[in-house]
C-alpha positions as a printed NumPy array, in Angstrom:
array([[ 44.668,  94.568,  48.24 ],
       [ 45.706,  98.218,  47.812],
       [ 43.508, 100.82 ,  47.828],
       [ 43.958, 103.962,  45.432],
       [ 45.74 , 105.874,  48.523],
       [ 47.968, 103.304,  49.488],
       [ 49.19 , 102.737,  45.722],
       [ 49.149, 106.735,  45.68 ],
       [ 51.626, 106.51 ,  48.6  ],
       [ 53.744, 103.669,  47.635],
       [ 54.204, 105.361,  44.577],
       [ 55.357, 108.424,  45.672],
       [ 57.839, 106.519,  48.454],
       [ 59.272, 105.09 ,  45.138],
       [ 60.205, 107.963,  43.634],
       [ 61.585, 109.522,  46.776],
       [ 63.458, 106.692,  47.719],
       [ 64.757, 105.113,  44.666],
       [ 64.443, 108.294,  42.2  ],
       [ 63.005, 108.93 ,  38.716],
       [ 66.318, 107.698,  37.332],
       [ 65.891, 104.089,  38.828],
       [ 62.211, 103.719,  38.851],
       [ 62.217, 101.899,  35.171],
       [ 64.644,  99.728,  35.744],
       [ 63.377,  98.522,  39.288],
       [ 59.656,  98.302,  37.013],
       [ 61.263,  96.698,  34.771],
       [ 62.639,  93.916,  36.797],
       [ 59.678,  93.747,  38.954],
       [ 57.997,  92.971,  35.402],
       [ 60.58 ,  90.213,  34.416],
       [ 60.237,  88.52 ,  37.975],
       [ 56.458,  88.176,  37.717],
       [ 56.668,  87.147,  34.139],
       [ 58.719,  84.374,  35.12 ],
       [ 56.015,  83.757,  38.136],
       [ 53.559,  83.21 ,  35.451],
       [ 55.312,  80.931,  33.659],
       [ 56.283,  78.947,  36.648],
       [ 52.899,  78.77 ,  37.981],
       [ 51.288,  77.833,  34.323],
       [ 54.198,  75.252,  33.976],
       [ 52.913,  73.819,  38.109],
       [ 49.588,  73.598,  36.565],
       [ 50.609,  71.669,  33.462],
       [ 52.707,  69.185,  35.806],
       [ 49.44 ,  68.612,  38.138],
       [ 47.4  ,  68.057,  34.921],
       [ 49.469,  66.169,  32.798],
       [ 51.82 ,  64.607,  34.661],
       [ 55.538,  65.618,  34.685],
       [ 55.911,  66.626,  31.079],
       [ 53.285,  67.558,  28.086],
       [ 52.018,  64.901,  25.809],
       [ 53.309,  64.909,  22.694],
       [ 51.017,  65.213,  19.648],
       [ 52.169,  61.507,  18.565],
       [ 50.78 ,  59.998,  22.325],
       [ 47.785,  62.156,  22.173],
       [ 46.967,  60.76 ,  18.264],
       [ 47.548,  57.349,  19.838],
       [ 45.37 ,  57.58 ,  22.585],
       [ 42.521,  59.052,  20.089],
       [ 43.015,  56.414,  17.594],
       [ 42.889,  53.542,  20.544],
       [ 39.742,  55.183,  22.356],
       [ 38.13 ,  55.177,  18.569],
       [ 38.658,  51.547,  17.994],
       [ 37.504,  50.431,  21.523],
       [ 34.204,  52.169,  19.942],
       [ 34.307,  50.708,  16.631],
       [ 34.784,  54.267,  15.149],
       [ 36.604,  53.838,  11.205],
       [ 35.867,  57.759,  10.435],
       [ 36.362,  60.397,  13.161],
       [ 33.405,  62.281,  11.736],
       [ 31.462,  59.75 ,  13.309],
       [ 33.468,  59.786,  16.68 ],
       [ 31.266,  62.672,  18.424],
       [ 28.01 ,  60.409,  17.86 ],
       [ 29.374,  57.401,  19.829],
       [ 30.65 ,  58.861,  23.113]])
């Protein structure tokens, strides 16, 4: 990663190069593009996790109720004590 000189320098190369007049807007597309990196990469992890799309809260209510009768849980206060 960068040191504190090299950022120094590659700072000051920006405002040479591109000027103080275009230095927001290039930060502030440099911020949209790794926003939308994040979000990519969160959605990736979801996919790998999950599967291709995110359980809805009906499947995940189903799968909770079926898992609690295969126990013979009737109150889901008592679910924690069985598993």
């Amino acid at each position: 990663m960068f040191g504190w000189g090299e950022l120094g320098i590659v700072i000051i190369l920006a405002i040479i190069l591109l000027g103080p007049d275009k230095l927001p807007e290039v930060f502030r597309t440099l911020g949209k593009i790794y926003g939308e990196y994040k979000k990519a990469k969160r959605r990736f992890e979801l996919e790998l996790i999950y599967g291709y799309e995110i359980p809805s809260r009906e499947i995940i209510d189903e799968l909770v109720k079926k898992r609690m009768d295969e126990l013979g849980v009737t109150d889901f206060k008592d679910f924690g004590k069985k598993l």
